[in-house]
N, C-alpha and C positions, 0 to 999 in steps of 0.2 A: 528129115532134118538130122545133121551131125550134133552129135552131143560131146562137147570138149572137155574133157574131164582131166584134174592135177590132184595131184596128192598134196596132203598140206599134211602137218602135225602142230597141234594144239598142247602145251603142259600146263595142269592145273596146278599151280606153287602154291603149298603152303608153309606156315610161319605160325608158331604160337597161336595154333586153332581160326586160321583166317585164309584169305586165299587170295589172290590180289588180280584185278580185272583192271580194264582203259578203257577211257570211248573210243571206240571208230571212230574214226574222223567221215572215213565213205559210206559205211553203214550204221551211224548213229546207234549202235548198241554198245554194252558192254562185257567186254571177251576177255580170257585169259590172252597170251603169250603166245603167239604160234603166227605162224604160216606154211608159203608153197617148201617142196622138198625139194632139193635142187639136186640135180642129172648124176651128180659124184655122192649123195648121199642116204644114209637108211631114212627110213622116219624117226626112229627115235632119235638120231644125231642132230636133228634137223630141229629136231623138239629143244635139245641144247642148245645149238645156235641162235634159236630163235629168243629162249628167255634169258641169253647172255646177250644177244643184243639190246633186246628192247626192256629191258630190266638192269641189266649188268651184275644180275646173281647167278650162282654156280646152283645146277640142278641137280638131283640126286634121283633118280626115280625108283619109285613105291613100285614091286611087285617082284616076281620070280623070274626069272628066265631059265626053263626048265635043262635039264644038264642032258641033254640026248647026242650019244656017241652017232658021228657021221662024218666018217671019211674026206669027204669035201665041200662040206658045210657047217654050223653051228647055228644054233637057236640063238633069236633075237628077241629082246624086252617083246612083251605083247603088251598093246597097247588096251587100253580096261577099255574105248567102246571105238566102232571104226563106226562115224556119221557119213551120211550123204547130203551133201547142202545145195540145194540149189541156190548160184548165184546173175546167173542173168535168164529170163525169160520171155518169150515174145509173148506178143498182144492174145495169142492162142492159150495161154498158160503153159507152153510146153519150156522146160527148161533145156537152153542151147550152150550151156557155162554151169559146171557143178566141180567141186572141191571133193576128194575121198580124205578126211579126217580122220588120221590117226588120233586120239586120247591118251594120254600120259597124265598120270597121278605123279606128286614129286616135292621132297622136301627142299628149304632153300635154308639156310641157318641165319638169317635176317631179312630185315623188311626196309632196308635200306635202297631204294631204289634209284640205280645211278644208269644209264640207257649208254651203251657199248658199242652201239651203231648208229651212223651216219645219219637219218634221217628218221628218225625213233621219235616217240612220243615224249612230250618233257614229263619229270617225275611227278608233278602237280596233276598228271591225268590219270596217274594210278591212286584206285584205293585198295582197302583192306578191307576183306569181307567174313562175319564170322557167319553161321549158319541163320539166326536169330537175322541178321541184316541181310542176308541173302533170301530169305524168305521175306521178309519186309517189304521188297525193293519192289522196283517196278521192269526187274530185268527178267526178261527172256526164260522160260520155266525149264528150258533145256539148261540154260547157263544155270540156274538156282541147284537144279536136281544134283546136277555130275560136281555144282559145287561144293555142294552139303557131303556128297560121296566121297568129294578128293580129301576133305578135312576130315573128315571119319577115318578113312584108310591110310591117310599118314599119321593122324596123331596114336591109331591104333598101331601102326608097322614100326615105330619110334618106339611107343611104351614096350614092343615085342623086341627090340632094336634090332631090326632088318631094314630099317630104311638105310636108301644110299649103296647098293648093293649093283647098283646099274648106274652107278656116276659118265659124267661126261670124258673119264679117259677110258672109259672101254670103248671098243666099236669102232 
C-alpha cells in the first residue's frame, strides 16, 4: 500500500499568556492555525499564511534561525516539533493519508480575531487558552502539552525581547 504524504505547518499564537485554538469542523477537535504547504512555499511561510488567513493576525515566530554562512543557501526558522499525523486509514489500521507537521511557536500582539480568508472559520470558533484551561480541558494531550510550551517560550522570548525576530516579511 502507497502511503500519501503533505507537508502542513501548524503556529501555535500567543497573546497575553493564552494561545488560541478552533473546532475542526472535519475532525471535531481543537487545533491552532495551520495547514497543507503549498508547491511555491517554505513551512514556515505557510505557517503565516495560514494564521493570517484564518485569524487575520500578523505572526511573529519565537526561536533562532541559526546565522550559518553558505554560498547558495541560508538557514530557515526550525520548526520547535516536526509530527506525523495520520489522517486517513483502512479497515487494517495501516495509514494510507498522513500530514508531516511542521510546529511553530509565535507571538501575535492581539486577540482580536478577524479570519482573512475566503472560507475560514467564523471568530465565534476561536477561543483563548491559558495553560490552567488547557490543562482543564478535554482537548487532545498533544494539543495541551506543545500548548502549555508555546505560552511558556513566548511569554519567556518577549520578557528576553527576541520575540518577532522571524516575522512574516522574511522568507
Amino acid at each position: 500500500m502507497e502511503t500519501t504524504r503533505h507537508f502542513t505547518a501548524t503556529v501555535y499564537v500567543v497573546h497575553d499568556g493564552a494561545t488560541a485554538l478552533h473546532e475542526h469542523d472535519r475532525l471535531g477537535i481543537r487545533i491552532p492555525p495551520g495547514g497543507h504547504v503549498d508547491r511555491d512555499e517554505l513551512p514556515h511561510e505557510a505557517g503565516f499564511r495560514e494564521v493570517r488567513e484564518e485569524t487575520g493576525l500578523d505572526a511573529e515566530l519565537v526561536g533562532d534561525v541559526p546565522g550559518i554562512p553558505a554560498p547558495a543557501g541560508r538557514a530557515l526558522p526550525s520548526p520547535r516539533y516536526q509530527m506525523l499525523y495520520d489522517i486517513d486509514v483502512n479497515g487494517d489500521g495501516e495509514a494510507y493519508h498522513q500530514h508531516i507537521d511542521h510546529v511553530y511557536f509565535a507571538a501575535v500582539d492581539s486577540r482580536e480575531i478577524d479570519p482573512d480568508g475566503d472560507d475560514e472559520e467564523r471568530p465565534e470558533a476561536w477561543e483563548w487558552y491559558t495553560p490552567d484551561d488547557l490543562r482543564a480541558s478535554a482537548i487532545d494531550p498533544d494539543t495541551v502539552r506543545i500548548g502549555v510550551e508555546a505560552i511558556e517560550a513566548v511569554e519567556s522570548a518577549t520578557a528576553d525581547g527576541v520575540a518577532g525576530r522571524d516575522g512574516p516579511t522574511e522568507g
